[in-house]
C-alpha positions as CSV (number, residue, x, y, z in Angstrom):
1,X,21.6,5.3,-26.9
2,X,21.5,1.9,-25.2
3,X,19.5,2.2,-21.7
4,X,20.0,-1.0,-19.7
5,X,22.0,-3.9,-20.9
6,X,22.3,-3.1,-24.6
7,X,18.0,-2.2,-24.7
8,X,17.8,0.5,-27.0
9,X,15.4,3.3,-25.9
10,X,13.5,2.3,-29.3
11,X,13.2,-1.4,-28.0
12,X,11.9,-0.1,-24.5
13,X,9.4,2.0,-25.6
14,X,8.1,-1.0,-28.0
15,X,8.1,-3.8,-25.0
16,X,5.8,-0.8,-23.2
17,X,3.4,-0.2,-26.3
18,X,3.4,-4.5,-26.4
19,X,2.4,-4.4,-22.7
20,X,-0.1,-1.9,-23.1
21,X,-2.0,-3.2,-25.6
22,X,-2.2,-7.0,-24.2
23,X,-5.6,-7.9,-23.5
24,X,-6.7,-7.8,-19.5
25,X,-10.0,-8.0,-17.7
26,X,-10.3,-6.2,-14.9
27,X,-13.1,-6.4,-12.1
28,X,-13.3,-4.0,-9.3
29,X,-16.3,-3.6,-6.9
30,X,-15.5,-0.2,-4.5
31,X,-12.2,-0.7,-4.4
32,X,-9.8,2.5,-4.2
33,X,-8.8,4.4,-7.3
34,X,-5.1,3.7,-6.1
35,X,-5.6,0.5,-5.4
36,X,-6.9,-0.3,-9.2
37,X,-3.8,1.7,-10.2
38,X,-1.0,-0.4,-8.2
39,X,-3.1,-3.8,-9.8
40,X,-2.4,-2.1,-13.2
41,X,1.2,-1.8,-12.8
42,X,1.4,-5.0,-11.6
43,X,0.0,-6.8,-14.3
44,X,1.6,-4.4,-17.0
45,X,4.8,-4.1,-15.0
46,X,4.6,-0.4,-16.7
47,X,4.8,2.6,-14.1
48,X,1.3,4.8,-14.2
49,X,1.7,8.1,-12.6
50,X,-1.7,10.0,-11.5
51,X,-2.1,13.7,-12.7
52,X,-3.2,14.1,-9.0
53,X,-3.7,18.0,-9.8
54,X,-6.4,17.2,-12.7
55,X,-8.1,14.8,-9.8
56,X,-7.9,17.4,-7.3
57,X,-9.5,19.7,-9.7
58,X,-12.2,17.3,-10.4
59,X,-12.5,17.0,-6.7
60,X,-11.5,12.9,-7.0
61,X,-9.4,11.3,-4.0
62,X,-7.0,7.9,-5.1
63,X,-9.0,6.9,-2.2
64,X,-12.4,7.1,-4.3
65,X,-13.9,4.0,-4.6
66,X,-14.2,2.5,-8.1
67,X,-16.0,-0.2,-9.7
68,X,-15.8,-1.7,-13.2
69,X,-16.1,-4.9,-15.1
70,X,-14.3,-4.8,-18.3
71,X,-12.9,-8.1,-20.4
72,X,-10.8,-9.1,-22.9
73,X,-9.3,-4.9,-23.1
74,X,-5.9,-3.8,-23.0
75,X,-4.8,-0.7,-20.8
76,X,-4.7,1.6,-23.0
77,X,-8.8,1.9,-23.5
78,X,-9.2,0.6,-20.8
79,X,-7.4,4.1,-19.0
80,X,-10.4,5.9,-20.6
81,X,-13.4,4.0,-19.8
82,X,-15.9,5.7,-17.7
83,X,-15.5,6.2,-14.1
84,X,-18.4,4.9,-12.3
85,X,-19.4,4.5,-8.3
């Protein structure tokens, strides 16, 4: 069933996938979990939701601070690098 002006739910999902898989570099010294996140949905123009419940459990605040240096990676392994302070 078309979503928004004739774009097929099929064609949506395939422009997000594309987006996802883009290559980024990303270089963050101390900055805010949530702050890393809103950069990511800017540059992917993809919503990311936080499983705030499974950071609660690990006892990690979107105000932890997070640094990383990655290049030339797209979002998707790039969502499970490790975390490091």
């Amino acid at each position: 069933m078309p979503h928004r002006a004739g774009i097929s739910e099929q064609a949506r999902i395939a422009e997000i996938e594309r987006r996802l898989t883009e290559p980024i570099n990303l270089d963050f010294k101390d900055t805010p979990l949530k702050q890393v996140i809103g950069y990511l949905q800017v540059i992917s123009n993809v919503n990311v939701i936080l499983d705030t419940a499974d950071l609660k459990d690990a006892s990690i605040s979107v105000d932890h601070p997070l640094s990383l240096h990655i290049e030339g990676v797209s979002i998707k392994p790039a969502r499970d690098a490790p975390h490091q302070t």
